[in-house]
C-alpha positions in Angstrom: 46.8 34.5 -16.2 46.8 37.6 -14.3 47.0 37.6 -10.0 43.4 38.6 -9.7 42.2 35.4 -11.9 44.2 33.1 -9.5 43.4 34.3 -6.5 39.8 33.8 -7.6 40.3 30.6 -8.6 42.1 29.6 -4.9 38.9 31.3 -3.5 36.5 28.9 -5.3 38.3 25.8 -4.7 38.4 26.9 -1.0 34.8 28.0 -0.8 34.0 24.5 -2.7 35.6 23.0 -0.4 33.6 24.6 2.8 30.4 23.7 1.4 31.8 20.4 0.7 32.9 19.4 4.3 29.5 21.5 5.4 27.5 19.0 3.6 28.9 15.9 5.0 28.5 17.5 9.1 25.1 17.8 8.3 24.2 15.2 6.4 23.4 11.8 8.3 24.3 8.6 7.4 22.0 6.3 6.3 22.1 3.4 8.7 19.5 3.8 11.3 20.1 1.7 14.4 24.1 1.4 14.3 25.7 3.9 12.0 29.4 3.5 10.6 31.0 6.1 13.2 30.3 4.1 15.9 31.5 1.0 17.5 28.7 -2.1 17.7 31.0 -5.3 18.9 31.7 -4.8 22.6 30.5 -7.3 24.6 28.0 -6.4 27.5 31.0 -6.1 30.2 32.8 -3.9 28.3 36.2 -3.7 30.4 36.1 -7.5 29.5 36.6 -6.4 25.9 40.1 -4.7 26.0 41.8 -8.1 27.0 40.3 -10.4 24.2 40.3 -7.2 21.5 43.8 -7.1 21.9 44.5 -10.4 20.8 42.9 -10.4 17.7 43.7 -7.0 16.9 47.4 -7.6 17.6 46.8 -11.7 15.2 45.7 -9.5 12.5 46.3 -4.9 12.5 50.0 -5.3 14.3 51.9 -6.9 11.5 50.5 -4.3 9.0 51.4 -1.1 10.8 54.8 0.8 10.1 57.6 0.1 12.2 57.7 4.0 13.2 55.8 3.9 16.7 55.5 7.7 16.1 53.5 7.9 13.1 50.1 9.6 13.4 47.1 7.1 13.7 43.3 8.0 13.5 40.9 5.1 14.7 37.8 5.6 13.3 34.7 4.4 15.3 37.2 4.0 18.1 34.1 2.7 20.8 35.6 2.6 24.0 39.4 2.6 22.5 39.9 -1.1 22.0 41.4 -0.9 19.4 43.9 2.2 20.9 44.4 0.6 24.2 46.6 -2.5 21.8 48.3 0.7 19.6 49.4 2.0 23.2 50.1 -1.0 24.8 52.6 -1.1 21.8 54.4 2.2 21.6 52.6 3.5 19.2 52.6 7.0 20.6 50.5 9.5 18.3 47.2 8.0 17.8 43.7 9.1 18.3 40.3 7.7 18.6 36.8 9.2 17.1 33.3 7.3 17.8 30.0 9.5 17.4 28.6 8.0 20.7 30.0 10.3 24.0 28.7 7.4 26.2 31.3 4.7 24.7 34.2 7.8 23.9 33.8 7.9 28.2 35.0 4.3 29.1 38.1 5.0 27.0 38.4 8.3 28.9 37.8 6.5 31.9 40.9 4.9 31.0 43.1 7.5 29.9 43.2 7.0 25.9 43.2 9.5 23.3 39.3 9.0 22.2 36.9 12.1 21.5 33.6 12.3 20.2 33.6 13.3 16.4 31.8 12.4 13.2 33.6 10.5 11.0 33.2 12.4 7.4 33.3 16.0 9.2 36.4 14.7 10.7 38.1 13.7 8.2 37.1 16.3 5.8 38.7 18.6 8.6 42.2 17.0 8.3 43.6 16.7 5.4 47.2 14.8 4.8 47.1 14.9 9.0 47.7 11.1 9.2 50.0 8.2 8.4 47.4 5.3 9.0 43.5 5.3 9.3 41.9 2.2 10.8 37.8 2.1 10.8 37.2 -0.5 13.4 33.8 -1.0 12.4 32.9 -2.6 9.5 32.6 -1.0 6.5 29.0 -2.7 5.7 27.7 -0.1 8.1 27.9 2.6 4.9 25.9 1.9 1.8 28.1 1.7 -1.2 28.3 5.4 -2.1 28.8 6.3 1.2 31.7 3.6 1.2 33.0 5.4 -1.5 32.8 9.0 -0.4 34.2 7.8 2.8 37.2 5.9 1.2 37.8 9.4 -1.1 37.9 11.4 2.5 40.3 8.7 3.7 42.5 9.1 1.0 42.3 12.5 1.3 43.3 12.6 4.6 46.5 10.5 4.8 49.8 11.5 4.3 51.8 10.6 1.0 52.8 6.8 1.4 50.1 6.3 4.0 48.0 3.3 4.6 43.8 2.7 5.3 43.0 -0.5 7.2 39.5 -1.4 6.3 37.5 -5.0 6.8 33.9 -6.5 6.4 31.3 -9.1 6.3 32.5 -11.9 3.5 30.0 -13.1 1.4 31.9 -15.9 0.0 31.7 -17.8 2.9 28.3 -20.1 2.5 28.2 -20.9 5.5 27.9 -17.3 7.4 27.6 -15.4 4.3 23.9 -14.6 3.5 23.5 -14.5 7.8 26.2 -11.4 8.0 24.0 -9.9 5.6 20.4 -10.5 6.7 20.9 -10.1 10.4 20.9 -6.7 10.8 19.4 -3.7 9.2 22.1 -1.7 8.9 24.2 -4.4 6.8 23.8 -2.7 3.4 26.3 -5.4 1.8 28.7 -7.7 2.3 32.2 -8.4 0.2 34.4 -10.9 -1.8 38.3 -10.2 -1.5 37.0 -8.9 -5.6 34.5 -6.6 -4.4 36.3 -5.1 -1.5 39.1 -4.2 -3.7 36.7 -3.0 -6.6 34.9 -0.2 -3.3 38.6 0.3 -2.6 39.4 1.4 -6.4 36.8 3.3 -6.6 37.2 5.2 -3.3 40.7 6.2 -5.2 42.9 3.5 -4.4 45.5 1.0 -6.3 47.1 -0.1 -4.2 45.1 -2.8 -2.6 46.2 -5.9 -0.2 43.3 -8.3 0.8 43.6 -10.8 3.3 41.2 -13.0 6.0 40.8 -12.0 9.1 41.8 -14.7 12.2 39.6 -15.3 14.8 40.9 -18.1 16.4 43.5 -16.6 18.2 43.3 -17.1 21.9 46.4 -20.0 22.1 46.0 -20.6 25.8 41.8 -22.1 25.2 42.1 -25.9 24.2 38.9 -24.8 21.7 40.9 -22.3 19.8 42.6 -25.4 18.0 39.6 -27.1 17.5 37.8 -24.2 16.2 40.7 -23.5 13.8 40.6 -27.1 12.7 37.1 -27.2 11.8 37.0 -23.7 9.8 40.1 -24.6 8.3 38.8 -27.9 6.6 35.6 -26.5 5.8 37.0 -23.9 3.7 39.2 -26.3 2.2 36.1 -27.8 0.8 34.3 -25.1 -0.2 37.4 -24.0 -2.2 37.0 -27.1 -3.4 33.7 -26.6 -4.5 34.2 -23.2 -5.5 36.5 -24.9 -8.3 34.1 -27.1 -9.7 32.3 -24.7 -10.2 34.9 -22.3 -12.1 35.3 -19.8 -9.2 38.5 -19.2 -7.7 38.1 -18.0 -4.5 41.0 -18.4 -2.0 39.4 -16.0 1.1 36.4 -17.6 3.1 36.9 -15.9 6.4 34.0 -14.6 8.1 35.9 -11.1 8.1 38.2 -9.9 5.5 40.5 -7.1 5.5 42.3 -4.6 2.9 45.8 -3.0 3.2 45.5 0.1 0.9 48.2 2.5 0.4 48.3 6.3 -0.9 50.6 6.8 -3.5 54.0 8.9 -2.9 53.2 11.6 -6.0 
């Protein structure tokens, strides 16, 4: 193959992929009233949030981060740095925040964390193989399933070798909250078993898949916590139970679920 035919094959691939990160700037998402690249769950007083964010963020992200507190962290629909403030409060030392929404990116500026205002497929279609761990803090239900997958492929694209994606979202499996997390909001275009989640995850490129509930009963010092955590606890018991009679074999009936998944070393 002569010079002239590779270099024009390195120009295509590059101009291919200029159009491609052109087309997902431009091109909005579909939810309407709370898109994917921004953060939803703060509560009204949102310096209120950083406290009680940090708890369950530290229950259920901190055990699956590496161990290296330099290792370079993107938080996708970062809000007003939740999510950050814990990473910091725990040494983690190269991490930044995107959320499309200036207004929330301000109260984590207001505080000194690493957040800027970006779009989240631009972004990451701007940096590739920049990061060792990407974390979405919204919910992936925000994105309809091909934009879940599109987004998962950008993901991918943009860890390092031997990275790791963080993702969670609505469980359907639960019959209790599981048609509600669906129906109460517009922009819920799904919601997931541990099956399904890890079926979006293949698909979006990975094979590597963990799944696991997410904890919400994790604030030790309320008396409720325990009661809370007793209730939940016996009620999935039964509906495991049930599940069983039924031929089903479904061991995750959080509210939330989470996935670990992991880019490949080549």
């Amino acid at each position: 193959m002569s010079t002239r035919s590779t270099d024009a094959g390195a120009g295509e691939a590059a101009s291919a992929r200029v159009h491609a990160i052109d087309d997902v700037r431009y091109r909005p998402l579909a939810a309407r009233l709370e898109p994917f690249d921004s953060y939803w769950q703060a509560p009204a007083d949102v310096d209120k949030g950083y406290a009680s964010f940090a708890r369950y963020y530290e229950a259920n992200y901190l055990p699956h981060l590496p161990a290296d507190k330099g290792c370079a962290i993107l938080v996708v629909s970062c809000g007003p740095g939740y999510l950050v403030h814990t990473l910091a409060r725990h040494g983690y030392t190269n991490v930044v925040g995107i959320d499309s929404d200036p207004r929330k990116v301000a109260h984590a500026a207001a505080r000194g964390l690493p957040c800027t205002t970006g779009k989240a497929f631009p972004y990451l279609a701007d940096h590739r193989e920049a990061f060792d761990v990407i974390i979405p803090e919204q919910e992936l239900n925000h994105l309809t399933l091909d934009e879940q997958i599109e987004f998962l492929r950008l993901c991918k694209q943009s860890l390092r070798a031997g990275g790791r994606l963080i993702v969670y979202g609505l469980n359907g499996a639960n019959p209790l909250v599981g048609v509600e997390n669906l129906t109460h909001n517009i922009d819920h275009f799904n919601v997931f078993t541990e099956y399904s989640l890890r079926q979006v995850l293949e698909l979006g490129g990975f094979d590597d898949v963990r799944v696991l509930p997410l904890k919400i009963y994790v604030f030790w010092r309320n008396p409720l916590n325990y009661v809370g955590l007793a209730l939940t606890g016996a009620a999935e018991l039964v509906f495991r139970m049930f599940y069983k009679l039924y031929g089903k074999d479904v061991k995750i009936l959080s509210k939330k679920l989470a996935a670990v998944a992991y880019k490949r070393y080549k």
